[in-house]
C-alpha positions in Angstrom: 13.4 -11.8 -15.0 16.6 -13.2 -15.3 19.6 -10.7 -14.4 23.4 -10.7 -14.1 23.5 -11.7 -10.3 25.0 -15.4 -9.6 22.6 -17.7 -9.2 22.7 -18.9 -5.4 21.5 -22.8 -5.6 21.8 -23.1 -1.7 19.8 -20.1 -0.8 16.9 -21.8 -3.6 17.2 -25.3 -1.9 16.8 -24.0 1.2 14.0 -21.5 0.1 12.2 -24.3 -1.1 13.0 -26.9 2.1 11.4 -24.2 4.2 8.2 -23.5 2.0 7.6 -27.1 1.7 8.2 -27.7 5.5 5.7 -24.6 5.9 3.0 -25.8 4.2 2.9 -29.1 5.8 3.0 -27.2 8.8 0.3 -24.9 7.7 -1.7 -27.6 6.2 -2.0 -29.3 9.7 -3.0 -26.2 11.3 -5.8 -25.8 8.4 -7.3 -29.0 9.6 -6.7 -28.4 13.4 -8.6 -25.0 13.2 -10.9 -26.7 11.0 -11.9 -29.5 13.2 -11.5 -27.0 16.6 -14.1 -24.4 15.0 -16.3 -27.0 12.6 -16.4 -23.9 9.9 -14.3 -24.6 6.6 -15.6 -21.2 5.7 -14.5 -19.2 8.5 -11.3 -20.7 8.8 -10.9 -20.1 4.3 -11.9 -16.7 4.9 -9.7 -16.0 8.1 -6.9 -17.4 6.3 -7.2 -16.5 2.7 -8.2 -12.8 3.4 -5.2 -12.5 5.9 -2.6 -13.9 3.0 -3.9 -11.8 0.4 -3.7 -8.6 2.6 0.0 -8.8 4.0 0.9 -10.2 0.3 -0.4 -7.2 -1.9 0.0 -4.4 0.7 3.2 -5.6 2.2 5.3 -2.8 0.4 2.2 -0.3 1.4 2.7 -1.4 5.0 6.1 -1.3 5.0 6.6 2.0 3.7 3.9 3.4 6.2 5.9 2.3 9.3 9.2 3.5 8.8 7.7 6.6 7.9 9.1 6.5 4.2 8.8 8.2 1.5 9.1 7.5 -2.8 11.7 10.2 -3.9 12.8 10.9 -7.4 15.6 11.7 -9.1 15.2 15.5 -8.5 15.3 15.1 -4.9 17.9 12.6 -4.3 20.2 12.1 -6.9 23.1 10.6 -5.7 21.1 7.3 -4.9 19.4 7.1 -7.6 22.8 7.0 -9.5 24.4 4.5 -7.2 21.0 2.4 -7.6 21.0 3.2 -11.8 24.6 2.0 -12.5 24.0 -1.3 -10.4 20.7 -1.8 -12.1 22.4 -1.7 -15.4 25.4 -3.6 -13.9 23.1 -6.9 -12.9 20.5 -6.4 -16.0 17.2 -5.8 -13.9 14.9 -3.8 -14.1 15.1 -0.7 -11.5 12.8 -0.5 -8.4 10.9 2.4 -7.1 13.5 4.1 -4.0 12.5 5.6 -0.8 13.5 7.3 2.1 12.3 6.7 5.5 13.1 9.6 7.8 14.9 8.5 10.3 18.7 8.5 12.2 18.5 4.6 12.1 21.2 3.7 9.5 19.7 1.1 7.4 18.0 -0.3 4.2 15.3 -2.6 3.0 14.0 -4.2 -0.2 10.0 -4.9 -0.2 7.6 -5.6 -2.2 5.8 -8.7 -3.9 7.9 -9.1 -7.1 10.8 -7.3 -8.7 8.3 -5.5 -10.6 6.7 -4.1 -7.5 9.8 -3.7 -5.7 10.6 -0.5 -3.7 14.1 -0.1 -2.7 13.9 2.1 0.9 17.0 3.7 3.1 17.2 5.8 5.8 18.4 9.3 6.1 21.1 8.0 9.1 22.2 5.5 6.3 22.6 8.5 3.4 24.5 10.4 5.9 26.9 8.1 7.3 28.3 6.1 4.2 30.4 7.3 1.1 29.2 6.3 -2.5 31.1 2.9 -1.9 30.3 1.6 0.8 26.1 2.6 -0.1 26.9 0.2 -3.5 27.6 -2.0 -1.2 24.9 -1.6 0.8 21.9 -1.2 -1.9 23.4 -4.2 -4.1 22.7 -6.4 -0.8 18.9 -5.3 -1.1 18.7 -5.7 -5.1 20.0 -9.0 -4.5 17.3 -10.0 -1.9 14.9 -8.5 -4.9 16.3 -10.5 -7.3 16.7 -13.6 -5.9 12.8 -12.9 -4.4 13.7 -13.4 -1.3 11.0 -10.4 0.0 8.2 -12.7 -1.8 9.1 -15.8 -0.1 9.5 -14.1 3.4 6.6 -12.6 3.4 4.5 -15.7 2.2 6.9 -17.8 4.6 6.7 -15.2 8.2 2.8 -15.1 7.1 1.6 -18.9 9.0 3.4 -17.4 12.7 1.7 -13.9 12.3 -1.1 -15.4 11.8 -1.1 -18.0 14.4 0.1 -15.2 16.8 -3.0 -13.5 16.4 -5.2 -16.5 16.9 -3.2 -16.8 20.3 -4.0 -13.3 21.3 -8.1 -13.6 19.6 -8.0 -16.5 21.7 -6.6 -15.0 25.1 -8.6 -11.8 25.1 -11.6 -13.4 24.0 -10.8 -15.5 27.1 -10.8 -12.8 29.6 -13.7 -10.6 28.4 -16.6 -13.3 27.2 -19.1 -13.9 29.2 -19.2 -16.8 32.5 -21.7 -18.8 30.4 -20.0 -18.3 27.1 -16.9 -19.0 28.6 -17.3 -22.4 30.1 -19.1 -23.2 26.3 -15.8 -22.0 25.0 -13.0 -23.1 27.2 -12.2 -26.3 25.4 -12.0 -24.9 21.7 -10.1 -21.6 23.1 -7.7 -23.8 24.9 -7.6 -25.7 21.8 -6.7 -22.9 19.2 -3.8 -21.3 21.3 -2.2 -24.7 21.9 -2.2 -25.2 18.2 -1.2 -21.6 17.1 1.4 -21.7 19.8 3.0 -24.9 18.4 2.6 -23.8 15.1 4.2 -20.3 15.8 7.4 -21.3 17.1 7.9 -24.0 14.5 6.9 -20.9 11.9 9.3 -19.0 14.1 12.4 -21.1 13.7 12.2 -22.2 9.9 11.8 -18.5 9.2 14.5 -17.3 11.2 17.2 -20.0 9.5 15.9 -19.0 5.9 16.5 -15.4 7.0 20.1 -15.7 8.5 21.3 -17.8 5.3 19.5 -15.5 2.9 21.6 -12.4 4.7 25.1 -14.3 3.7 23.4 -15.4 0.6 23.0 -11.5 -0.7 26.4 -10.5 0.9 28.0 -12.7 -1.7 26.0 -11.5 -4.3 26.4 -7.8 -3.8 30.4 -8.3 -3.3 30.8 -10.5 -6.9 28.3 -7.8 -8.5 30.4 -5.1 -6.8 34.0 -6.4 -6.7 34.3 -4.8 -3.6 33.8 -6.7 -0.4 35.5 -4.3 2.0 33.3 -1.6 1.2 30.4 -3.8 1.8 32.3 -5.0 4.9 33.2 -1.4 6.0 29.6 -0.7 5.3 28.4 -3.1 7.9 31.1 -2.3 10.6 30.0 1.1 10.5 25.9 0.5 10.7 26.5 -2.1 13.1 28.2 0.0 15.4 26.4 3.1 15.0 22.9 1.0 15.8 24.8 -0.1 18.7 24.8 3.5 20.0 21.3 4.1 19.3 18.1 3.5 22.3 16.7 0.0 22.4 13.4 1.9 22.6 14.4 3.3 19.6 15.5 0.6 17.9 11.8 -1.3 19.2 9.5 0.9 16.4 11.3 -1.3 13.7 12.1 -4.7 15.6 8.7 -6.0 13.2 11.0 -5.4 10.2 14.1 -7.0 11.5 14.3 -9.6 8.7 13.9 -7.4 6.3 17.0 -4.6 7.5 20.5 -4.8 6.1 21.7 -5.0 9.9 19.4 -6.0 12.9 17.9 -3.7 15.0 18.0 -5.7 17.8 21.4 -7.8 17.5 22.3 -11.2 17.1 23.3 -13.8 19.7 25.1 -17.0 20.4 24.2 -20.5 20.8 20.7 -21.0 21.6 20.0 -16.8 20.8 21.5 -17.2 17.4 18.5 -19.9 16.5 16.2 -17.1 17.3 18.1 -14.5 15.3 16.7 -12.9 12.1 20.5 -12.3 10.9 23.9 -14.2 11.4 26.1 -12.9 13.5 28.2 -9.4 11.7 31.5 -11.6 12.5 30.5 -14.7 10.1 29.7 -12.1 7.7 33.3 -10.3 7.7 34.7 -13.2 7.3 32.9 -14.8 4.6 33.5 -11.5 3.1 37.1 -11.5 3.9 37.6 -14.4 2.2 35.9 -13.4 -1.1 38.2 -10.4 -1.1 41.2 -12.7 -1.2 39.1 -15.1 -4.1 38.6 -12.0 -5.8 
């Protein structure tokens, strides 16, 4: 569905780079299980029946760990107006909103299409922002929806969570098979976690990168749909520091949805960290949207 917000050619190309790059990458590790097991089935099944579960149920699982909850109108009508006018605003269809219980201030978009999309933030977010600063906030996640960014990440972070589960399948199967059925084992065990490791931290890293440029990429957007990038910007100062102040065992139930969040959980670093971090650092992103305030 086409709506009003820009469209982003860079955050496409580079979509599209990383998909490509990922199914050469999952193509190769296809063949490598293939050839390590000597079962096209089982490997088909393994893989197909994973894709198809985190692909349909994504929003399902999603919802389920942050403890959230659909809510209508009735029950929370401010954001369900704030959501409504910026719906209407960028000319797209509304998504289904929750709330996840929780002091955590933050927001996510999931989902496999805009049509399936559910819009989710936290009770910490609700209570900490005013009306601005949430437009901000929620027209950073409908542009993630409409740009399908939550379809592509999902289809894109499935090759490493699935070769990090051949790792551990592999490991424990390792440690608790029998002597005998270890030693007739050994060489395609050792062979599997070599290839899901390599295959995992390339996954890793081209998922990572699409994540941090996608996060600028839907700053823009929400500040042009918006016209108001210090609210947005004031928006992210406060989350950021308030997640600051929260426990890191806290913060460790929702580290599995980093990419998804408005902020990170877990922060951002420098240098070699920064590779390895789902979002770009929160001082790139004031000043990219410092600078579309004085555009603007």
């Amino acid at each position: 569905m086409a709506t009003r917000f820009r469209p982003d050619h860079g955050l496409t190309a580079r979509m599209l780079l990383t998909v490509v790059l990922l199914v050469v990458v999952y193509a190769a590790f296809v063949v490598a299980l293939v050839v390590l097991l000597r079962s096209v089935v089982l490997v088909a099944v393994v893989a197909g029946g994973f894709l198809l579960v985190q692909f349909w149920f994504s929003d399902r699982i999603a919802l389920y760990a942050m403890r959230a909850t659909l809510v209508t109108p009735e029950q929370q009508p401010r954001l369900h107006g704030v959501v409504d006018r910026l719906c209407a605003t960028a000319g797209m269809d509304k998504p289904a909103i929750a709330v996840a219980a929780t002091d955590l201030p933050n927001a996510f978009a999931t989902g496999r299409s805009s049509r399936r999309a559910v819009l989710c933030v936290t009770d910490g977010l609700l209570r900490r922002l005013d009306t601005a600063e949430l437009e901000g906030v929620l027209a950073h996640e409908l542009s993630h929806v409409a740009h399908r960014d939550v379809a592509v990440m999902t289809v894109a972070s499935f090759l490493g969570v699935l070769a990090g589960l051949l790792m551990r399948l592999g490991f424990y199967s390792s440690m608790f098979g029998g002597r005998g059925r270890r030693d007739s084992l050994a060489l395609v065990v050792l062979g599997v976690l070599a290839v899901s490791g390599a295959v995992y931290a390339l996954s890793f890293l081209l998922t990572r990168a699409l994540s941090r440029y996608r996060e600028l990429a839907a700053d823009r957007s929400a500040a042009v749909l918006t016209g108001q990038p210090s609210a947005l910007a004031s928006a992210l100062v406060k989350v950021s520091d308030d997640i600051a102040r929260i426990p890191t065992r806290d913060l460790r139930t929702v580290q599995p949805f980093n990419a998804f969040l408005f902020a990170p959980a877990l922060g951002t670093g420098i240098g070699l960290a920064g590779l390895l971090s789902t979002h770009p650092p929160l001082q790139e992103r004031l000043d990219q949207l410092a600078a579309l305030a004085v555009q603007m």
